[in-house]
C-alpha positions in Angstrom: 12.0 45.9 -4.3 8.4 46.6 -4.3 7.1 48.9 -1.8 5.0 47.0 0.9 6.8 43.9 0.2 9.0 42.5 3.0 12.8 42.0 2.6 13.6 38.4 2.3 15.8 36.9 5.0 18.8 36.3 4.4 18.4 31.9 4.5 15.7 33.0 1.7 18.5 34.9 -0.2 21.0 32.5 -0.1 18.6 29.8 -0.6 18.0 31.4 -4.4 22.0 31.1 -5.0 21.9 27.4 -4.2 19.2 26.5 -6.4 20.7 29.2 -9.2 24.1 27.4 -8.6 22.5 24.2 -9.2 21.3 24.7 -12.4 24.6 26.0 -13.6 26.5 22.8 -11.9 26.6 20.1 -9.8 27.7 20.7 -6.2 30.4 17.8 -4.5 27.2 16.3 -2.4 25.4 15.7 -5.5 24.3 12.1 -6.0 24.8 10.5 -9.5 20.9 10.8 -9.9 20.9 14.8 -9.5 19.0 14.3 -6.1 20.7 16.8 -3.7 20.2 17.4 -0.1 21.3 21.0 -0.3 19.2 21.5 -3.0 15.7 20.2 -1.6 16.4 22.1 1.6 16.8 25.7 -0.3 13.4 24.1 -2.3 12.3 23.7 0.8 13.0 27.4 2.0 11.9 28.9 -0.8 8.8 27.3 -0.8 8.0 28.4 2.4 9.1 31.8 2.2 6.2 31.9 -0.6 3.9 30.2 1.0 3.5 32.2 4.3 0.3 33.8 5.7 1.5 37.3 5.5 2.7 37.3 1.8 0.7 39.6 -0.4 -0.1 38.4 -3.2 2.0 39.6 -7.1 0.0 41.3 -9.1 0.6 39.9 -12.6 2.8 42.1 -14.9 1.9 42.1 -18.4 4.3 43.2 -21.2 1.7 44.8 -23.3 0.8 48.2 -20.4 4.4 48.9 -20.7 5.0 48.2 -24.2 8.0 45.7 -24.2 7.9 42.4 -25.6 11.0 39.6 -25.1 11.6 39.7 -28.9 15.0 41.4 -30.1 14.1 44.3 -32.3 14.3 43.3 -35.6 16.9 44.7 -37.6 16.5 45.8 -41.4 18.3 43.6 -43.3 15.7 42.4 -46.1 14.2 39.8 -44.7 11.1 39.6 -42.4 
């Protein structure tokens, strides 16, 4: 965690597994349509947790300070 940052709660925590175990599967109160009450009350949470007054704000992280990029190195093998 970033230093100065609060510690999510833990409804905020488990709030992230629900909508992370959404997008994996359907849960047995899922409606043929994909609408979910569990699901749009972790949206809800979530939303929010990042919405409050007190949250500082992220600083944007860029790839090129720290010289990583989201590309596999590319591996000799003849061909560009």
């Amino acid at each position: 965690m970033v230093e100065g940052r609060p510690e999510p709660p833990f409804r905020v925590l488990m709030a992230g597994y629900v909508v992370d175990f959404h997008h994996r599967d359907a849960c047995p109160r899922c409606l043929p349509d994909g609408s979910c009450r569990r699901l749009a009350a972790a949206a809800e949470t979530l939303r929010v947790w990042r919405d409050r007054p007190d949250r500082q704000p992220r600083e944007p992280a860029t790839r090129e300070q720290d010289g990583t990029t989201d590309r596999p190195a590319q591996i000799e093998r003849g061909t560009p």
